[in-house]
RODO-2510 file (C-alpha; in nm, 4 decimals, decimal comma):
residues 239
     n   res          X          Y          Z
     1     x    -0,8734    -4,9755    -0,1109
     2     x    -0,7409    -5,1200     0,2024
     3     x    -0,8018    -4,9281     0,5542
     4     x    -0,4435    -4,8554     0,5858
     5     x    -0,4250    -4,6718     0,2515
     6     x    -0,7379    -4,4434     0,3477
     7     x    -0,5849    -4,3809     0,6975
     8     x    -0,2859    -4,2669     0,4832
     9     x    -0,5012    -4,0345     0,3697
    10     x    -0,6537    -3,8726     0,5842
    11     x    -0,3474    -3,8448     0,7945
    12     x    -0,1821    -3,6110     0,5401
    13     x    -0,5079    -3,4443     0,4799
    14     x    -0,5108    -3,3439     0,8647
    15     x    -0,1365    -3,2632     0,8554
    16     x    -0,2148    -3,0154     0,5789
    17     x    -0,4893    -2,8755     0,7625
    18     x    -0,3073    -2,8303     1,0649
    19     x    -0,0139    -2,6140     0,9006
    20     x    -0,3319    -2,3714     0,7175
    21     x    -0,4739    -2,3312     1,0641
    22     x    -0,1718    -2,2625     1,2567
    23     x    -0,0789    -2,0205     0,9763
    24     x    -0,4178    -1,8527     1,0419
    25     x    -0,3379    -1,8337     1,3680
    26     x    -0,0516    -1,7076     1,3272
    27     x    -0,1831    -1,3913     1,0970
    28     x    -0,4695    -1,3101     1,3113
    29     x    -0,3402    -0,9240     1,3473
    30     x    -0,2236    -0,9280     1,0215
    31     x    -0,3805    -0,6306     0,8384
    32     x    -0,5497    -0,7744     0,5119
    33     x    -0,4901    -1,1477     0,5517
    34     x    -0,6993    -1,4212     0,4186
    35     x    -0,7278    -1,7506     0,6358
    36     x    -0,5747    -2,0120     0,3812
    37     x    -0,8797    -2,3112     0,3568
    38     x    -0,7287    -2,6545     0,2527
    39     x    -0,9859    -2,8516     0,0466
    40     x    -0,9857    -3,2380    -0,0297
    41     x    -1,0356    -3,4167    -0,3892
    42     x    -1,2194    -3,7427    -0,3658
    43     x    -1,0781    -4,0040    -0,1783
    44     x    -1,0829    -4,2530    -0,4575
    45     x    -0,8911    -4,0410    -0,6659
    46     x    -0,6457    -3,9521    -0,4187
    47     x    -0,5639    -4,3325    -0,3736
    48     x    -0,5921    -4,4093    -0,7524
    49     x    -0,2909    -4,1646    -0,7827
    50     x    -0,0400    -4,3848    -0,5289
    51     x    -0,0990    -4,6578    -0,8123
    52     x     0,2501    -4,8679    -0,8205
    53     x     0,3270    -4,6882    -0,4949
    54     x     0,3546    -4,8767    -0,1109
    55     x    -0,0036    -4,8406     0,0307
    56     x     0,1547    -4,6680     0,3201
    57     x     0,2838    -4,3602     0,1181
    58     x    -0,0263    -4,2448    -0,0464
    59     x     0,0218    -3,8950    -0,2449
    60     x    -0,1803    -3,5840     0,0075
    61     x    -0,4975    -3,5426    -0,0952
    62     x    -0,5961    -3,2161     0,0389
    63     x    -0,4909    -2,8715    -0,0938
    64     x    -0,5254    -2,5291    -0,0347
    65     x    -0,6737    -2,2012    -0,1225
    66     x    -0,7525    -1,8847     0,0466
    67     x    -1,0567    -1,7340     0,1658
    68     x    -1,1300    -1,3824    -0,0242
    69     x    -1,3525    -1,2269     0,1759
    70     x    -1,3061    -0,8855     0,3242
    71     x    -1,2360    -0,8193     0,6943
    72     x    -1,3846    -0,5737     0,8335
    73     x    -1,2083    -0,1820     0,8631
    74     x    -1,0656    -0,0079     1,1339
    75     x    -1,0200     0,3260     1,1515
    76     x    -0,6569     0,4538     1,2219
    77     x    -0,6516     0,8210     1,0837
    78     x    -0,3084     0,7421     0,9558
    79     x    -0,3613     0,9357     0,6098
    80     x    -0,0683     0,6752     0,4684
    81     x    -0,2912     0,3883     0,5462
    82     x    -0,5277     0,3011     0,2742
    83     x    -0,8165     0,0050     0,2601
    84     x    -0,9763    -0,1356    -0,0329
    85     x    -1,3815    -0,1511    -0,0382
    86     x    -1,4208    -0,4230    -0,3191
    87     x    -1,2594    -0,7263    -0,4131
    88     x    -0,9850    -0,5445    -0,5882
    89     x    -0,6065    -0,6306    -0,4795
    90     x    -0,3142    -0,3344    -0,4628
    91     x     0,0254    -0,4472    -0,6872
    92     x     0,3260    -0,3912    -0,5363
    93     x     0,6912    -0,4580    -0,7050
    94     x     0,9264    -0,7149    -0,5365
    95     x     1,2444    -0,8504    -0,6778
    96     x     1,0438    -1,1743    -0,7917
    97     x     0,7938    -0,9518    -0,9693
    98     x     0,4533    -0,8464    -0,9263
    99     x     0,2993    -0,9402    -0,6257
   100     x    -0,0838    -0,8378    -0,4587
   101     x    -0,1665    -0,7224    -0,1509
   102     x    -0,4930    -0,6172     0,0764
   103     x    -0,1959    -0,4675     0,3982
   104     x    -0,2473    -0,1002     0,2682
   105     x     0,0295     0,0437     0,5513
   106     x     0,2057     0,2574     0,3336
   107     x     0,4896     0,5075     0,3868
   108     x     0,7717     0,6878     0,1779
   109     x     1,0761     0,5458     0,1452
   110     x     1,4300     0,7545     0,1730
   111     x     1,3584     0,7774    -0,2034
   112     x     1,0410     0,8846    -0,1992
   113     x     0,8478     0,5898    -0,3263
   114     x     0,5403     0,4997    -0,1766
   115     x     0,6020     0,1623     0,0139
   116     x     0,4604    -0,0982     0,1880
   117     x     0,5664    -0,2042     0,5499
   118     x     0,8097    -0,4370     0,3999
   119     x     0,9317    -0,1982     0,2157
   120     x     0,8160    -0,2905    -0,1125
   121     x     0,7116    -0,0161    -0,3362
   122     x     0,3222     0,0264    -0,4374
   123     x     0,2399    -0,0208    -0,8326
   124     x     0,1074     0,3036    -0,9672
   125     x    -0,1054     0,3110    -1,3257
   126     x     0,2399     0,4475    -1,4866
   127     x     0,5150     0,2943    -1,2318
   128     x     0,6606     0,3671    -0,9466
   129     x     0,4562     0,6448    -0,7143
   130     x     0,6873     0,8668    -0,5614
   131     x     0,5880     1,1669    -0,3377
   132     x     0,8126     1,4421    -0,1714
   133     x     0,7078     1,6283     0,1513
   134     x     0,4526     1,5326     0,4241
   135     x     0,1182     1,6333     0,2673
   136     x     0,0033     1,3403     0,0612
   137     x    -0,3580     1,2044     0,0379
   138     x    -0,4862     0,9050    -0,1471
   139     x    -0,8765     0,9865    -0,2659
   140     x    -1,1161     0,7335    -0,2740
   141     x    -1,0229     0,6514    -0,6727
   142     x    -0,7115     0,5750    -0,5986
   143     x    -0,5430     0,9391    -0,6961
   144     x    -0,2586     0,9891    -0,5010
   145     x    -0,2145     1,4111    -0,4171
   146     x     0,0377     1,6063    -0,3125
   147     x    -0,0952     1,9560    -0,2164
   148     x    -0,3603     1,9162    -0,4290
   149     x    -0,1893     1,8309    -0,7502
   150     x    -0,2321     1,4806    -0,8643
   151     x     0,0789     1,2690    -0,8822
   152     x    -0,0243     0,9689    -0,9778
   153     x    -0,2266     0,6562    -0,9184
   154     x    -0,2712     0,3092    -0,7162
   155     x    -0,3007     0,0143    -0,9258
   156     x    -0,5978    -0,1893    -0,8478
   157     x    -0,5940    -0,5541    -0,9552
   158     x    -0,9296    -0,7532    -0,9682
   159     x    -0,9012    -1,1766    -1,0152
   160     x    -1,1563    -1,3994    -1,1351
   161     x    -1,0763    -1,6492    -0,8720
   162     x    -0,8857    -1,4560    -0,5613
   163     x    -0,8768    -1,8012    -0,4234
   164     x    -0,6127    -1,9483    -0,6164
   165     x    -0,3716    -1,6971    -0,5365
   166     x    -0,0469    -1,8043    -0,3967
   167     x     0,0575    -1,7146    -0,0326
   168     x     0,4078    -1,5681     0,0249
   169     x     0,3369    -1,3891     0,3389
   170     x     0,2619    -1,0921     0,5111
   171     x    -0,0005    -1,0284     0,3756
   172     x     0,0894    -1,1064     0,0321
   173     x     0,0168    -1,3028    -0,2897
   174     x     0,1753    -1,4394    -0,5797
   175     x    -0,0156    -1,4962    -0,8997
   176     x    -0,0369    -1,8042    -0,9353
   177     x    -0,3680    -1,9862    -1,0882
   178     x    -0,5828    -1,6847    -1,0315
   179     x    -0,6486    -1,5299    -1,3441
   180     x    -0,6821    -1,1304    -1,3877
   181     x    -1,0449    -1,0458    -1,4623
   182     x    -1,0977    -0,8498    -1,7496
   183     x    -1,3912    -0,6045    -1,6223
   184     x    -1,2800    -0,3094    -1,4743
   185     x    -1,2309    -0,3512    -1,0848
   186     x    -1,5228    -0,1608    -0,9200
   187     x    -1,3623    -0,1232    -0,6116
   188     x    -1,2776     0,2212    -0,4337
   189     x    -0,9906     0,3172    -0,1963
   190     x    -1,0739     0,4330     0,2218
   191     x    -0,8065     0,6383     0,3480
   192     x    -0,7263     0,6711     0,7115
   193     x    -0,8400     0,3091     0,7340
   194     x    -0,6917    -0,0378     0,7792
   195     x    -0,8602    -0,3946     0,7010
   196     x    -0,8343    -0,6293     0,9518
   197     x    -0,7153    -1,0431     0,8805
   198     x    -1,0575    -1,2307     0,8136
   199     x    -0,9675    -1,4888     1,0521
   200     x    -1,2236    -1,6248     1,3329
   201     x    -0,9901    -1,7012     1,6248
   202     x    -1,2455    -1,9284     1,7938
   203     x    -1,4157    -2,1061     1,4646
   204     x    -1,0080    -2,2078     1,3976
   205     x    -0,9585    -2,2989     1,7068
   206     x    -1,3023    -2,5284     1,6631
   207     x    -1,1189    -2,6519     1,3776
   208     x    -0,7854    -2,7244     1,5781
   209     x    -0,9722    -2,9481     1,7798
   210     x    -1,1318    -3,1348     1,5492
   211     x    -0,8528    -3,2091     1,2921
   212     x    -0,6905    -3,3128     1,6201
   213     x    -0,9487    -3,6140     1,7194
   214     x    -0,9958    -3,6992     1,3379
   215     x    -0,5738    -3,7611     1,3233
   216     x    -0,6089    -3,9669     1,6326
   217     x    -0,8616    -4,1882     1,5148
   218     x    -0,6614    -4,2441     1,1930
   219     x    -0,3801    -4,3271     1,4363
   220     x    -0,5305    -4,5806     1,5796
   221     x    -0,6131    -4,7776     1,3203
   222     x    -0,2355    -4,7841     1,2238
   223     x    -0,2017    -4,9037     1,6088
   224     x    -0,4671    -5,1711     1,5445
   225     x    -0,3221    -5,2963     1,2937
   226     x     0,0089    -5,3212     1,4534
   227     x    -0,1340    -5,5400     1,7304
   228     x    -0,3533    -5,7578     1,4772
   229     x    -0,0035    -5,8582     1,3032
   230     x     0,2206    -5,8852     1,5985
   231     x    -0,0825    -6,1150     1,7146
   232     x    -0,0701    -6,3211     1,4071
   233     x     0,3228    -6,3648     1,3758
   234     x     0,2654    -6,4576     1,7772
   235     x     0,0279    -6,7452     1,6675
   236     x     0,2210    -6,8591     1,3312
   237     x     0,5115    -6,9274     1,5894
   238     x     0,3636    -7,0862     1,8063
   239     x     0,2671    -7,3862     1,5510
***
């Protein structure tokens, strides 16, 4: 493979690092985010897939996923706003279908349903949970109550691979590769308590900088280039 194609490369893999960290960035007070972690396949395959293609458009060889682990909880006292302890994921219903969520800022809508802060309502075991009145609690297995008569309860999703769920923002997930695990969830519900975005501000920032100085180098060894030809078509005319 020739330097150019490899510099390609790695310019797109920076580029695609540099849009996950600025969307980390970005979601750093967003309850229940997960920093999105681009990963890189093997150079050599990477180039072997631009095969019949100009060396200088090589197809991205980095990708992302997200990060799954849990940020830590913060205590609000907010009855309405509900954490999970485990690796388990609320559903919520959104006019593109199911979607997953760890933002547990919930609310009742003029209808009644039990909402998130974008207004989408929360999956229930049997539907749709809808309360009436102010005196709702959520119990730490997920039973919604309503002056001490159950009403209904939260949905808990568990994945086999949380990372390849698909960001759509806010806070939210699609589907997409991860694949619903079979064994029950094992997670339990903290009421009164909110869990924060698992980003590190300063290890992304760390990261900033670096993917910064790695695109630069890769830029100038387009540069060189540049000046080795332009030196070359200099010297064929001069003959």
């Amino acid at each position: 493979m020739d330097a150019l194609t490899v510099a390609a490369v790695g310019m797109q893999d920076d580029l695609t690092r540099l849009n996950g960290i600025s969307q980390n960035l970005a979601n750093v007070m967003t309850a229940g985010y997960k920093r999105v972690v681009p990963f890189s396949q093997h150079m050599e395959d990477a180039v072997s897939r631009t095969a019949g293609m100009p060396s200088a458009m090589p197809v991205p060889a980095s990708q992302s996923a997200i990060d799954p682990s849990a940020g830590t909880l913060r205590y609000t006292g907010n009855s309405l706003d509900v954490a999970i302890e485990g690796d388990g994921y609320f559903e919520v219903i959104t006019e593109g279908g199911a979607a997953y969520t760890r933002h547990g800022t919930l609310h009742a809508d003029a209808r009644g349903r039990l909402v998130t802060a974008q207004g989408h309502p929360l999956a229930g075991a049997a539907g749709e949970l809808t309360v009436s009145g102010s005196a709702v609690t959520i119990e730490r297995n997920g039973e919604v109550k309503q002056d001490g008569r159950v009403v209904g309860q939260l949905k808990l999703v568990r994945f086999a691979n949380p990372e390849r769920l698909t960001v759509l923002g806010n806070g939210m997930f699609a589907q997409g590769e991860a694949r619903i695990a079979d064994a029950g969830v094992g997670s339990t519900v903290r009421a009164g308590y909110q869990e924060s975005s698992n980003v590190n501000s300063p290890r992304e920032m760390i990261r900033l900088t670096e993917t910064m100085r790695h695109f630069e180098s890769m830029q100038k060894v387009f540069q060189g280039y540049d000046e080795m030809m332009e030196n070359a078509i200099r010297k064929l005319g001069e003959f």
